[in-house]
mmCIF file of the N, C-alpha and C atoms, coordinates in Angstrom:
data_MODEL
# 
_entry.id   MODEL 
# 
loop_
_atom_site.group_PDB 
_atom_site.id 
_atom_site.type_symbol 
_atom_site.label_atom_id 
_atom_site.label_alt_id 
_atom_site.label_comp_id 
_atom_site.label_asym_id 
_atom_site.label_entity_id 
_atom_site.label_seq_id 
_atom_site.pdbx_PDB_ins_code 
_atom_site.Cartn_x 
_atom_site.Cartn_y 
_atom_site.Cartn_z 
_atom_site.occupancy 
_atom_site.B_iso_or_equiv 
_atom_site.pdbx_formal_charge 
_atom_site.auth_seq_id 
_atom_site.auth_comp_id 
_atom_site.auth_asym_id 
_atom_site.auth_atom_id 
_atom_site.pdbx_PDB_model_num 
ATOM 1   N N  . UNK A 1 1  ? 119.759 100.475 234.647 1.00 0.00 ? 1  UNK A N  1 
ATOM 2   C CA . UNK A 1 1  ? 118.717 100.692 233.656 1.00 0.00 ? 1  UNK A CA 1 
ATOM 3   C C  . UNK A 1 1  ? 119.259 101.222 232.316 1.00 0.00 ? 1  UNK A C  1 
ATOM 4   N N  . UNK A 1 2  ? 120.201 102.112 232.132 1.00 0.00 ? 2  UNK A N  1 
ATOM 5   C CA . UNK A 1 2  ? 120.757 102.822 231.383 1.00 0.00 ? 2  UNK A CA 1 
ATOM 6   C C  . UNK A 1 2  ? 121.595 101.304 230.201 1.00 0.00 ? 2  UNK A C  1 
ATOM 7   N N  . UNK A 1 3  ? 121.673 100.645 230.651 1.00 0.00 ? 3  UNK A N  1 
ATOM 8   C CA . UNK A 1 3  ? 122.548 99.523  230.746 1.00 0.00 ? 3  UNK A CA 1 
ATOM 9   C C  . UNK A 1 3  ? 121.920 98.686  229.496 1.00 0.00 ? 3  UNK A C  1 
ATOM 10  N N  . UNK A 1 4  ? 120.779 98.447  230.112 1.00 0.00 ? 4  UNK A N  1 
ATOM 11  C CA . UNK A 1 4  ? 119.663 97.299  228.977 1.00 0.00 ? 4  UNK A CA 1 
ATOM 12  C C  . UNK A 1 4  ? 119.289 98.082  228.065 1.00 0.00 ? 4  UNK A C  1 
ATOM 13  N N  . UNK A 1 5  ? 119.018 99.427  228.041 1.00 0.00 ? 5  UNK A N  1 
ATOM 14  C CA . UNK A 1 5  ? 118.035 100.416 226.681 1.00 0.00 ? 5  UNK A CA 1 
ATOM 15  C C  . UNK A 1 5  ? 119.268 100.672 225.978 1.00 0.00 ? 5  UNK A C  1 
ATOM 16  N N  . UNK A 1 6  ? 120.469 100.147 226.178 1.00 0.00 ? 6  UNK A N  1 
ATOM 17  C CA . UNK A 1 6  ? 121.756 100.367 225.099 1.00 0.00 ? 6  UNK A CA 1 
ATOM 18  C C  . UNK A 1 6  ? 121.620 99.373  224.453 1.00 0.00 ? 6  UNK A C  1 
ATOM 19  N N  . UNK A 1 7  ? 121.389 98.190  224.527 1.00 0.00 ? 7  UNK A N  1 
ATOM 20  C CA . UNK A 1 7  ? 121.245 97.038  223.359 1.00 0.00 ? 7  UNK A CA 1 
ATOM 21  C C  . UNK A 1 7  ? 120.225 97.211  222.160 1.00 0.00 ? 7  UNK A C  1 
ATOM 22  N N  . UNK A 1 8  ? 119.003 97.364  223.027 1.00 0.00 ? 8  UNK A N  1 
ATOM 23  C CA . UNK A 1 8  ? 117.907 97.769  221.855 1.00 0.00 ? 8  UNK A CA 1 
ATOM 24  C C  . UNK A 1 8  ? 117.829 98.651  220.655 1.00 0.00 ? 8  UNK A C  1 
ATOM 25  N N  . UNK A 1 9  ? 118.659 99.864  221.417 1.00 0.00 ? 9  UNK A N  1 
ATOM 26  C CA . UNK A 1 9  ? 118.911 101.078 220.707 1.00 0.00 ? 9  UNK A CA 1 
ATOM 27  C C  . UNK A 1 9  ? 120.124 100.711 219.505 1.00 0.00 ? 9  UNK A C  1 
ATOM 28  N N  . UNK A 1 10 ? 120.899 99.803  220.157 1.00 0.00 ? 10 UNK A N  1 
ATOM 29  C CA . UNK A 1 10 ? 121.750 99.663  219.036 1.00 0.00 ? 10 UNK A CA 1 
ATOM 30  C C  . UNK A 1 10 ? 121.660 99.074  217.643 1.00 0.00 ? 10 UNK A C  1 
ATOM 31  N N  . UNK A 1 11 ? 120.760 97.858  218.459 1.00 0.00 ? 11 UNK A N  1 
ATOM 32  C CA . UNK A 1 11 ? 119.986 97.323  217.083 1.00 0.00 ? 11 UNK A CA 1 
ATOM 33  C C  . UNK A 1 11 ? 118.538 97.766  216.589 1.00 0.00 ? 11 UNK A C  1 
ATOM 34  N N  . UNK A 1 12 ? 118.505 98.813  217.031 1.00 0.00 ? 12 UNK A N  1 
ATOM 35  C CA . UNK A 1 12 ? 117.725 99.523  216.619 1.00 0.00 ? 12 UNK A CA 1 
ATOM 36  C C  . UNK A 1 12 ? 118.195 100.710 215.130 1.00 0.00 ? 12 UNK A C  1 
ATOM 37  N N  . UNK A 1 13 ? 119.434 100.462 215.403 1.00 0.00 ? 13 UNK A N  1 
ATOM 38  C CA . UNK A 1 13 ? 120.362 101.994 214.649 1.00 0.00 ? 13 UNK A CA 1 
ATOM 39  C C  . UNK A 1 13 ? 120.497 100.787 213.434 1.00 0.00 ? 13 UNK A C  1 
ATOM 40  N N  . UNK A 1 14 ? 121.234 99.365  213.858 1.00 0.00 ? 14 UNK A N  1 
ATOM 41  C CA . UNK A 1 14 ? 121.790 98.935  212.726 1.00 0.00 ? 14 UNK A CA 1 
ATOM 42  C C  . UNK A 1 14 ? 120.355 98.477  211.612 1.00 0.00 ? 14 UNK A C  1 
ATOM 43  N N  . UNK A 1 15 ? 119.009 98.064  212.532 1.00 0.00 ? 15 UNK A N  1 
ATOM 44  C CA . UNK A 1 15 ? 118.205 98.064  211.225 1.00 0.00 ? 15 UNK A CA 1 
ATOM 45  C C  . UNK A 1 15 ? 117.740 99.114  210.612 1.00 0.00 ? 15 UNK A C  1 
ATOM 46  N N  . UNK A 1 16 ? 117.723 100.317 211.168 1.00 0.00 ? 16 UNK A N  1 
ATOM 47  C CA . UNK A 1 16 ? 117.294 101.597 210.109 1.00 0.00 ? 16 UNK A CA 1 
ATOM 48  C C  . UNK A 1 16 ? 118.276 101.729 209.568 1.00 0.00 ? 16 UNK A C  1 
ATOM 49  N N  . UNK A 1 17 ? 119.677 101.820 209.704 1.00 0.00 ? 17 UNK A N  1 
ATOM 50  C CA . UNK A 1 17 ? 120.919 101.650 208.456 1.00 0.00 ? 17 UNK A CA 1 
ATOM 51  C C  . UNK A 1 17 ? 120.714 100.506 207.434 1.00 0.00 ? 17 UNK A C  1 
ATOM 52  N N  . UNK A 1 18 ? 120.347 99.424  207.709 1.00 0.00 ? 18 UNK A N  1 
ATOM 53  C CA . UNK A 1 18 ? 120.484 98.506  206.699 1.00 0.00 ? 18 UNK A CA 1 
ATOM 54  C C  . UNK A 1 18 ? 119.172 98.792  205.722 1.00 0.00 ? 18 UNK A C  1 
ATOM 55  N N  . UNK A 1 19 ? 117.733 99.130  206.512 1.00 0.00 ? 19 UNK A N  1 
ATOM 56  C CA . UNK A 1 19 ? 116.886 99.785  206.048 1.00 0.00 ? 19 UNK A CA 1 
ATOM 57  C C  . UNK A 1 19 ? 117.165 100.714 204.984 1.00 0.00 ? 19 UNK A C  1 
ATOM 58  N N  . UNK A 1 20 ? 118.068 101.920 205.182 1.00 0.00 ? 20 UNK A N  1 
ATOM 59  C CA . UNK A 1 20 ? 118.308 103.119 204.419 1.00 0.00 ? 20 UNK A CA 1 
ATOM 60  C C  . UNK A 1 20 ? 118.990 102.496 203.483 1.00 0.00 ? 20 UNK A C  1 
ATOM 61  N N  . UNK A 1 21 ? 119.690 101.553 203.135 1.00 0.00 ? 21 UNK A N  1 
ATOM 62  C CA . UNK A 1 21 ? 120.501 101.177 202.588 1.00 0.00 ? 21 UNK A CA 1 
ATOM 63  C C  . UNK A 1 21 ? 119.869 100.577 201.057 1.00 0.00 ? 21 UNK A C  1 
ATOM 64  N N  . UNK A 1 22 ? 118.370 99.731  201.277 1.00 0.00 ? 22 UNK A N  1 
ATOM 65  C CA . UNK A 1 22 ? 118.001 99.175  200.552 1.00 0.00 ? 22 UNK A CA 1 
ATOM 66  C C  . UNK A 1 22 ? 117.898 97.336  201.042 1.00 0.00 ? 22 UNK A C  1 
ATOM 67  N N  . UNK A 1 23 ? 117.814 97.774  202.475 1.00 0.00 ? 23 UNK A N  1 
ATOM 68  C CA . UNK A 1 23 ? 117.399 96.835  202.918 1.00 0.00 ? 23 UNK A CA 1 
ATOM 69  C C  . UNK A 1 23 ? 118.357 95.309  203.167 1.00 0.00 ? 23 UNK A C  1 
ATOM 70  N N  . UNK A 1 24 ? 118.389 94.454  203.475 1.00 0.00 ? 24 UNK A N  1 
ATOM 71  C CA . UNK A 1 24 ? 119.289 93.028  203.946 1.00 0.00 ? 24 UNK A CA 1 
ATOM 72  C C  . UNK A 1 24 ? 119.400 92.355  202.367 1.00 0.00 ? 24 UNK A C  1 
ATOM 73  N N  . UNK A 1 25 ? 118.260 92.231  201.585 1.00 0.00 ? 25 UNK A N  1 
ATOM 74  C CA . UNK A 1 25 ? 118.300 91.162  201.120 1.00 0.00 ? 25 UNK A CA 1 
ATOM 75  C C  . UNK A 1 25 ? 118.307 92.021  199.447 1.00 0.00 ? 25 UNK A C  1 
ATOM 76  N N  . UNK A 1 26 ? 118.536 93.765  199.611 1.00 0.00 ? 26 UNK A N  1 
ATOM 77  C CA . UNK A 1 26 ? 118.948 94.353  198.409 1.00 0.00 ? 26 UNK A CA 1 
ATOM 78  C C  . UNK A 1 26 ? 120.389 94.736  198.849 1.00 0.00 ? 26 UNK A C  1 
ATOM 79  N N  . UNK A 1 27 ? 120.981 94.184  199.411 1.00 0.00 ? 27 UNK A N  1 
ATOM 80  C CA . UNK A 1 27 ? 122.415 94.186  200.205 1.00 0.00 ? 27 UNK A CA 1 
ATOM 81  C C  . UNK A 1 27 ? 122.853 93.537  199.477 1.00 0.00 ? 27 UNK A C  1 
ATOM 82  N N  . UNK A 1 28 ? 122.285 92.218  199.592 1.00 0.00 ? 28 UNK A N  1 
ATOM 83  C CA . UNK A 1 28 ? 123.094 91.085  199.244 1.00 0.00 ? 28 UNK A CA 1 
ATOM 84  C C  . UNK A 1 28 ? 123.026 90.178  197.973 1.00 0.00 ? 28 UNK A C  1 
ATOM 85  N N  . UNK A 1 29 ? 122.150 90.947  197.309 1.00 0.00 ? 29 UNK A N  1 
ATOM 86  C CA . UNK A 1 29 ? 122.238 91.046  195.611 1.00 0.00 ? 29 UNK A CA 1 
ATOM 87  C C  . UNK A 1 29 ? 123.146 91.751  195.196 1.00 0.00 ? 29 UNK A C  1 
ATOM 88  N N  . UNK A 1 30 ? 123.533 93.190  195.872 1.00 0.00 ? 30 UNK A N  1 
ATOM 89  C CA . UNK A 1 30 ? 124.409 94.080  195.481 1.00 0.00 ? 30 UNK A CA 1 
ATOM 90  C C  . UNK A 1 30 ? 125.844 93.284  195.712 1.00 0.00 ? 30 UNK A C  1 
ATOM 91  N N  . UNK A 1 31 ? 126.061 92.501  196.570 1.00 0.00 ? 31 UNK A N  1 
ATOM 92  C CA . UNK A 1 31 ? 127.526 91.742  196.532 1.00 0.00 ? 31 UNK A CA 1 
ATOM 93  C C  . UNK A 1 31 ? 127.396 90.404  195.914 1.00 0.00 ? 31 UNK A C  1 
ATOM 94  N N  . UNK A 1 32 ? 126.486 90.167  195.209 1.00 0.00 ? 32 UNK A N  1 
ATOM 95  C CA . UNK A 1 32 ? 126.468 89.026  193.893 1.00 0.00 ? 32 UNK A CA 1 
ATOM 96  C C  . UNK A 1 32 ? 126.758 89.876  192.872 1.00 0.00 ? 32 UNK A C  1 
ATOM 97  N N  . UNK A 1 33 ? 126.443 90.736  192.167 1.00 0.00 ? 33 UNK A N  1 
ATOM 98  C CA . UNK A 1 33 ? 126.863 91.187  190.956 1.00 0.00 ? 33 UNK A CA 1 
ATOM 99  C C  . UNK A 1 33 ? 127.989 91.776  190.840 1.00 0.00 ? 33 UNK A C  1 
ATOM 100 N N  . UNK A 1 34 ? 128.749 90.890  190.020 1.00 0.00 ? 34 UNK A N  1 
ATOM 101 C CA . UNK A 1 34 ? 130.130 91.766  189.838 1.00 0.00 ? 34 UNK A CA 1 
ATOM 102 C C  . UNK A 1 34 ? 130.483 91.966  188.550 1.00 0.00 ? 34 UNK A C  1 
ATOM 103 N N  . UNK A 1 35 ? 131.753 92.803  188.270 1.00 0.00 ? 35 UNK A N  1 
ATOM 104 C CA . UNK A 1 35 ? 131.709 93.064  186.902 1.00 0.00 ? 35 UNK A CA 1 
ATOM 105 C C  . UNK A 1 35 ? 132.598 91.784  186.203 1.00 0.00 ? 35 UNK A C  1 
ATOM 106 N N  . UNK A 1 36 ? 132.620 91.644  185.346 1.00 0.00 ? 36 UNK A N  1 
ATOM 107 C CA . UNK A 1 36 ? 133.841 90.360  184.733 1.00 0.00 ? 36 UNK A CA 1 
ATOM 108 C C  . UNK A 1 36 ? 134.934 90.890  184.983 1.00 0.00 ? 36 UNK A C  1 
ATOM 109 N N  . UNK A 1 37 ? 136.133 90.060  185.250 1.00 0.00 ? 37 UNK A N  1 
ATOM 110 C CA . UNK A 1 37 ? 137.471 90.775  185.024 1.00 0.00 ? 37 UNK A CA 1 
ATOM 111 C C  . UNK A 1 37 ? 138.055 90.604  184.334 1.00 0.00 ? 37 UNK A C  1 
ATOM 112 N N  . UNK A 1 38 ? 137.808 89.896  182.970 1.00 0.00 ? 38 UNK A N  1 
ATOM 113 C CA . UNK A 1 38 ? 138.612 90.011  181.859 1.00 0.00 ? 38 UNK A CA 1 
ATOM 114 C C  . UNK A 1 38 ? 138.081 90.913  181.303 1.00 0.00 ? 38 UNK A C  1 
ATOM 115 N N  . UNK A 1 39 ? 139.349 91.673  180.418 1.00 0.00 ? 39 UNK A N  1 
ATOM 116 C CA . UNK A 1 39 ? 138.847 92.604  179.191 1.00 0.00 ? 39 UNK A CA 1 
ATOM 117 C C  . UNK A 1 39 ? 138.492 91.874  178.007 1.00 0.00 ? 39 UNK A C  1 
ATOM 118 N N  . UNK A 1 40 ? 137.094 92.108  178.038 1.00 0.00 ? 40 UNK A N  1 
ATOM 119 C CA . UNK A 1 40 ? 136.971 91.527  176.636 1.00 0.00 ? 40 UNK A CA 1 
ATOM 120 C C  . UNK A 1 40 ? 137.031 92.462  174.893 1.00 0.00 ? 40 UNK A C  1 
ATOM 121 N N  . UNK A 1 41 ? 136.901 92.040  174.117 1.00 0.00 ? 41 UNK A N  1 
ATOM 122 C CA . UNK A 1 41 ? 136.741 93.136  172.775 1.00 0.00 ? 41 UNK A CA 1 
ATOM 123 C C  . UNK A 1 41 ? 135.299 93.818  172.392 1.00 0.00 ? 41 UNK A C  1 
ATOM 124 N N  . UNK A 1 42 ? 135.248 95.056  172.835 1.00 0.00 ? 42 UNK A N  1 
ATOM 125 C CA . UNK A 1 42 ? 134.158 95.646  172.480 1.00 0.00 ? 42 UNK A CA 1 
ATOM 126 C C  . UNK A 1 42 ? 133.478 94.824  171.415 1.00 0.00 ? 42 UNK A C  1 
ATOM 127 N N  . UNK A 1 43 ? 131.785 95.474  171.724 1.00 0.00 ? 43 UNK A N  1 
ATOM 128 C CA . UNK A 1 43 ? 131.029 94.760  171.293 1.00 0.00 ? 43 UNK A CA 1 
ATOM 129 C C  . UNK A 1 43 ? 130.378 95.767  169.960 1.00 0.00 ? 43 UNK A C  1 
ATOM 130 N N  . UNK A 1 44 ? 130.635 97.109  170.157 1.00 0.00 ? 44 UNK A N  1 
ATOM 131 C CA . UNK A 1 44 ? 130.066 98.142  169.648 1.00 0.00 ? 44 UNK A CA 1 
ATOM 132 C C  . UNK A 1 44 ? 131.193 98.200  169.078 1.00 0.00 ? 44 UNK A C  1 
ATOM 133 N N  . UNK A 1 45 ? 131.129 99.297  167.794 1.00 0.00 ? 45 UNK A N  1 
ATOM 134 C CA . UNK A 1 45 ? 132.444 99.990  167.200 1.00 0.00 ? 45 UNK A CA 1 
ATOM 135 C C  . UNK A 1 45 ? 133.042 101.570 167.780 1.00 0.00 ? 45 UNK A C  1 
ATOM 136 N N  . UNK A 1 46 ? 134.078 101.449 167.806 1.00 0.00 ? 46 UNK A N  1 
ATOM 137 C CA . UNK A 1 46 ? 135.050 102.864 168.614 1.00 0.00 ? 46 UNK A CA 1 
ATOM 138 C C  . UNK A 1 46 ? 134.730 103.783 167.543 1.00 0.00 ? 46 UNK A C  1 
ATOM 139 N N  . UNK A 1 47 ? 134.565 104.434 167.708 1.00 0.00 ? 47 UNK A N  1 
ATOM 140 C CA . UNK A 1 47 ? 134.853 105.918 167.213 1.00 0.00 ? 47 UNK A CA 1 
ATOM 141 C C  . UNK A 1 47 ? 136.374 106.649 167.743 1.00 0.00 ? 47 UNK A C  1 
ATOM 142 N N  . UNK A 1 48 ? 137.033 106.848 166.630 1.00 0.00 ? 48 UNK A N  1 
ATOM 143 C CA . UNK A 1 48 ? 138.122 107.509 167.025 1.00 0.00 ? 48 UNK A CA 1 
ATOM 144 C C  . UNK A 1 48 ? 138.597 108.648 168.165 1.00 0.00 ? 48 UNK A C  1 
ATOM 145 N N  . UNK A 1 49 ? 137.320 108.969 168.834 1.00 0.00 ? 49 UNK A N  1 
ATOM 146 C CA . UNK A 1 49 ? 137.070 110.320 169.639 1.00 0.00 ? 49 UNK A CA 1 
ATOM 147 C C  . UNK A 1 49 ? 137.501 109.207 171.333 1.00 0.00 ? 49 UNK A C  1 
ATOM 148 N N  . UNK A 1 50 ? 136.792 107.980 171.034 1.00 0.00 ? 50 UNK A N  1 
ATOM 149 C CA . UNK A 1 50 ? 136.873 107.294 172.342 1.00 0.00 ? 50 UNK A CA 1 
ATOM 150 C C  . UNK A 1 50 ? 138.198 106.526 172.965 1.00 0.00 ? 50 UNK A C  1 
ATOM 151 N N  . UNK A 1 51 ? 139.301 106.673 171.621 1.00 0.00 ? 51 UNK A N  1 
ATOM 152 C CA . UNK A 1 51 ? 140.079 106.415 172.127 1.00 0.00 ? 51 UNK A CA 1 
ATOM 153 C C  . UNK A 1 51 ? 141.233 107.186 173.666 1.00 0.00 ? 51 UNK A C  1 
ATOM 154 N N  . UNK A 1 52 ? 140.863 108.469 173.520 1.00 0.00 ? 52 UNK A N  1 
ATOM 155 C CA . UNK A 1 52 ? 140.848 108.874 174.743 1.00 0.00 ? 52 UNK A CA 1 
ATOM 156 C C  . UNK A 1 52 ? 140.828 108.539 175.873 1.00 0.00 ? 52 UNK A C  1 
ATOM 157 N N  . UNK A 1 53 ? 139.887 107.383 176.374 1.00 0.00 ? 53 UNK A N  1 
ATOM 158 C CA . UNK A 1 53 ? 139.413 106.978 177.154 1.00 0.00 ? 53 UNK A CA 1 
ATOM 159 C C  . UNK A 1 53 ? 139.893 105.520 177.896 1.00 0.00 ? 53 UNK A C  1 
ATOM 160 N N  . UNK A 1 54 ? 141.081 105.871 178.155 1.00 0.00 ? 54 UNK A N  1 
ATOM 161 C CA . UNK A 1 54 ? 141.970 104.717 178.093 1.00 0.00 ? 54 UNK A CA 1 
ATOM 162 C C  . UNK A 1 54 ? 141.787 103.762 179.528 1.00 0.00 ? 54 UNK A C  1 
ATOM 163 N N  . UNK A 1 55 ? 141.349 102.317 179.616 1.00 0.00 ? 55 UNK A N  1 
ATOM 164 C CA . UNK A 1 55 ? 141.354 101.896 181.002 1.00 0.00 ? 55 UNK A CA 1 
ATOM 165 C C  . UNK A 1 55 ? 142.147 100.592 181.047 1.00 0.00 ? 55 UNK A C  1 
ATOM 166 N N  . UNK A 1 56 ? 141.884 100.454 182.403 1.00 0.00 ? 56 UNK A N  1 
ATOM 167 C CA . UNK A 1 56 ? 143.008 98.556  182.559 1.00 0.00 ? 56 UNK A CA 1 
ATOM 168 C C  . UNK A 1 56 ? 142.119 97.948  183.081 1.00 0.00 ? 56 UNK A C  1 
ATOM 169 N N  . UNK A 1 57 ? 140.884 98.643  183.975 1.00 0.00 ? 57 UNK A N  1 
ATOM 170 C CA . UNK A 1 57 ? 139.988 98.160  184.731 1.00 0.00 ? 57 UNK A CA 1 
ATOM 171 C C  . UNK A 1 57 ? 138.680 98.318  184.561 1.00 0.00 ? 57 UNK A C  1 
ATOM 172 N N  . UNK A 1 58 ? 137.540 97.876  184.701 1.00 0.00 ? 58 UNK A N  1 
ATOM 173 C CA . UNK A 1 58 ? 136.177 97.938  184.521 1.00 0.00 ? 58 UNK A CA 1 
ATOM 174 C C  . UNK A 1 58 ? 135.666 99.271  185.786 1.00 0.00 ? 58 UNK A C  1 
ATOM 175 N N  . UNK A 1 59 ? 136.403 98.929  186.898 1.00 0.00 ? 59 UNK A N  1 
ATOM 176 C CA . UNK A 1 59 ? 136.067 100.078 187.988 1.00 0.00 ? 59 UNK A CA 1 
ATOM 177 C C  . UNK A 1 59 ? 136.816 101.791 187.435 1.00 0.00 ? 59 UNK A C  1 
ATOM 178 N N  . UNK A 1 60 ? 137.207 101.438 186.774 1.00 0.00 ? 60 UNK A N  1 
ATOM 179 C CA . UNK A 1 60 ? 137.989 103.144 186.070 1.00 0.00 ? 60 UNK A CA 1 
ATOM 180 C C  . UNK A 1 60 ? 137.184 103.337 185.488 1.00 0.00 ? 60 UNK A C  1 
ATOM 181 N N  . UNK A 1 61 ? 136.460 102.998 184.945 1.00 0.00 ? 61 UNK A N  1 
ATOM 182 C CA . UNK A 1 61 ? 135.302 103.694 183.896 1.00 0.00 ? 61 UNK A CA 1 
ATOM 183 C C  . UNK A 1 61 ? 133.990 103.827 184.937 1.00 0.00 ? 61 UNK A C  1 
ATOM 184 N N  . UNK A 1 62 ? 133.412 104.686 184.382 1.00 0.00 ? 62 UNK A N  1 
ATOM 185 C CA . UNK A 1 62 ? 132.053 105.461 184.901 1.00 0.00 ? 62 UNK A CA 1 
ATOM 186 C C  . UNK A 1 62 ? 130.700 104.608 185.119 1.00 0.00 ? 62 UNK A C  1 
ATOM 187 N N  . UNK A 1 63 ? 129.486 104.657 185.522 1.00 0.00 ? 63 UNK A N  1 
ATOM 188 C CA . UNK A 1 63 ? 128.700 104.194 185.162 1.00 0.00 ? 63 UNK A CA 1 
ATOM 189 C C  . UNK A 1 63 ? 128.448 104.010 184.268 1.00 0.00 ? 63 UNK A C  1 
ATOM 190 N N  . UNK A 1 64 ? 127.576 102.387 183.959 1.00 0.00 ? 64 UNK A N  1 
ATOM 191 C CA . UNK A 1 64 ? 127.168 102.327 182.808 1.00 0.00 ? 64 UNK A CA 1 
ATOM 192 C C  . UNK A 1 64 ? 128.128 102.199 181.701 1.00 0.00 ? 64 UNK A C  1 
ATOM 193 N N  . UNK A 1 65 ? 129.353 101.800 181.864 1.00 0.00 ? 65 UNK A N  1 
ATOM 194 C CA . UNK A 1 65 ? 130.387 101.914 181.180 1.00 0.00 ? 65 UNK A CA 1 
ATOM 195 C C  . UNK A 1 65 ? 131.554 100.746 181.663 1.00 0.00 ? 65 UNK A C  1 
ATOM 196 N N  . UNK A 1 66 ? 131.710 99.520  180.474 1.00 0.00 ? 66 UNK A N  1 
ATOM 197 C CA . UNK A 1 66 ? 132.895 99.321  180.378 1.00 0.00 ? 66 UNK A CA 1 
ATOM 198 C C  . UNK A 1 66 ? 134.205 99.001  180.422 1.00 0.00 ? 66 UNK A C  1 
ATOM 199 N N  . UNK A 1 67 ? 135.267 98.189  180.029 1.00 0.00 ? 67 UNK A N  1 
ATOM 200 C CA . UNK A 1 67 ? 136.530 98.429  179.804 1.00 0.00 ? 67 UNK A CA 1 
ATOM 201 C C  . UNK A 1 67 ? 136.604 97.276  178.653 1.00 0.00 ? 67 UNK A C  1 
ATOM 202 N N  . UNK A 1 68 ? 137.180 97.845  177.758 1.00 0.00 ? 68 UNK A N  1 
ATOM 203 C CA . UNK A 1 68 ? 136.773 96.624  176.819 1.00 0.00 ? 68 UNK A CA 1 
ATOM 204 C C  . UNK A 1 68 ? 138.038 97.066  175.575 1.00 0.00 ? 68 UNK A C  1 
ATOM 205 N N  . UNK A 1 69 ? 138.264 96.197  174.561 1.00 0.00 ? 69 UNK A N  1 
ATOM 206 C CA . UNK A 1 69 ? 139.580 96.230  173.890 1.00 0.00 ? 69 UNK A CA 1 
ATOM 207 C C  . UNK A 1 69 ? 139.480 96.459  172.527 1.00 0.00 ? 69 UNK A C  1 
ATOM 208 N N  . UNK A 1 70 ? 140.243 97.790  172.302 1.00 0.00 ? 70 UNK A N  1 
ATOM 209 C CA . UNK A 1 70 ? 139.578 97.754  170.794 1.00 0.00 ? 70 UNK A CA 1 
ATOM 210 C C  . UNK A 1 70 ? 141.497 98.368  170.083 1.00 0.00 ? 70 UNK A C  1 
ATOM 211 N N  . UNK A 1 71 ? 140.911 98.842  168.970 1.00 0.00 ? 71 UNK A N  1 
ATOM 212 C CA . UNK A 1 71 ? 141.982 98.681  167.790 1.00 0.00 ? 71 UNK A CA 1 
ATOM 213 C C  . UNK A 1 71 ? 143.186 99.619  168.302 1.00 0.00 ? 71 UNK A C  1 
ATOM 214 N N  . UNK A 1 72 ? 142.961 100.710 169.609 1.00 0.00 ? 72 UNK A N  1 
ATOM 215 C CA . UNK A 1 72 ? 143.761 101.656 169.933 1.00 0.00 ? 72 UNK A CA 1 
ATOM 216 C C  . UNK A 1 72 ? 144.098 101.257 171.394 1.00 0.00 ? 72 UNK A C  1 
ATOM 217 N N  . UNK A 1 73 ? 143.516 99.940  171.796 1.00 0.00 ? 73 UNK A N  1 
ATOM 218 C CA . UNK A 1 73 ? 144.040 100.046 173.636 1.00 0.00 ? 73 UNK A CA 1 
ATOM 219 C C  . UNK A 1 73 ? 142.415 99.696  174.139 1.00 0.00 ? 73 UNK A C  1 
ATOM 220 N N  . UNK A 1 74 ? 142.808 99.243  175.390 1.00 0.00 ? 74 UNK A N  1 
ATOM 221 C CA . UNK A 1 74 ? 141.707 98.961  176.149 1.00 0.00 ? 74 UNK A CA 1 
ATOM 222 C C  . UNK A 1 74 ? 140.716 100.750 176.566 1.00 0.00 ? 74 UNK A C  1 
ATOM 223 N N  . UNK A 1 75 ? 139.785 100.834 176.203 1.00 0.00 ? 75 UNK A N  1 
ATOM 224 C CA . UNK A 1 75 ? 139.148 101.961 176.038 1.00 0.00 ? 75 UNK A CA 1 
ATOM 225 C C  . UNK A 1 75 ? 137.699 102.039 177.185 1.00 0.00 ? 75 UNK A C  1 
ATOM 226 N N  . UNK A 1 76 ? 136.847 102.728 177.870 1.00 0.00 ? 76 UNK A N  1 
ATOM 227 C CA . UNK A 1 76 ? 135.632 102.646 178.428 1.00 0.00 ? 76 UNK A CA 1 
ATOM 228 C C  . UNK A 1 76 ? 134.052 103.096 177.557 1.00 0.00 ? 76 UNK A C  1 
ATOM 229 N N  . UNK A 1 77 ? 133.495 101.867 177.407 1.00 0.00 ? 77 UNK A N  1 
ATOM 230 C CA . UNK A 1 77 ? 132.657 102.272 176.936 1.00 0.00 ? 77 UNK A CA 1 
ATOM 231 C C  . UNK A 1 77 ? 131.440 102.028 177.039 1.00 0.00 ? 77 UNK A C  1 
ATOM 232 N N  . UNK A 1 78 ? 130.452 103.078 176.718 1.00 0.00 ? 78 UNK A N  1 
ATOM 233 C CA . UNK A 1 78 ? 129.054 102.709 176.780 1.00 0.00 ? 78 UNK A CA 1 
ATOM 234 C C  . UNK A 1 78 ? 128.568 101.658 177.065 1.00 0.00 ? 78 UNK A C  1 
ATOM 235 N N  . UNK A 1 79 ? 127.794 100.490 177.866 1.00 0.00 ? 79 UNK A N  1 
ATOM 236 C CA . UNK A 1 79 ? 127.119 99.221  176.993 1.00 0.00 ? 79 UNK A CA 1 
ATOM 237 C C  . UNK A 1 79 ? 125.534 99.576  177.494 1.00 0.00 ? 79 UNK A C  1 
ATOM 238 N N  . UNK A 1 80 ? 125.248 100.449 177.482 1.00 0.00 ? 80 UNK A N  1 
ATOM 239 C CA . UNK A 1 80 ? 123.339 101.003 177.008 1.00 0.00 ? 80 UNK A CA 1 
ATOM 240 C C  . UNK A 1 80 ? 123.138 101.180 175.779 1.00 0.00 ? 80 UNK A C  1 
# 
């Protein structure tokens, strides 16, 4: 008996995880959007303060942010 109420239960666990998650089919929007992987040339203008902010990759920068090529180096920036 112990035997059969282990299957149910299991898929029982994996749909309240996929549930918590945002669901199957907000899953799998989330692995369609990706970021570009070329650096392209900012679209906005740098401010000298942002050169700081030095990246190679779009995933090094923060939310809401970025990797893009401007007059001092590939930099992270804003695009809101």
């Amino acid at each position: 008996m112990p035997n059969r109420a282990l299957l149910p239960i299991l898929l029982l666990c994996v749909l309240l995880l996929l549930q918590a998650q945002g669901g199957l089919r907000n899953w799998k929007r989330m692995q369609n959007t990706q970021l570009p992987t070329e650096i392209k040339a900012c679209e906005k203008r740098v401010k000298i303060h942002m050169c700081k902010r030095h990246c190679q990759y779009h995933q090094e920068c923060q939310a809401n942010n970025i990797c893009c090529a401007t007059f001092c180096g590939n930099v992270c920036m804003n695009i809101l």
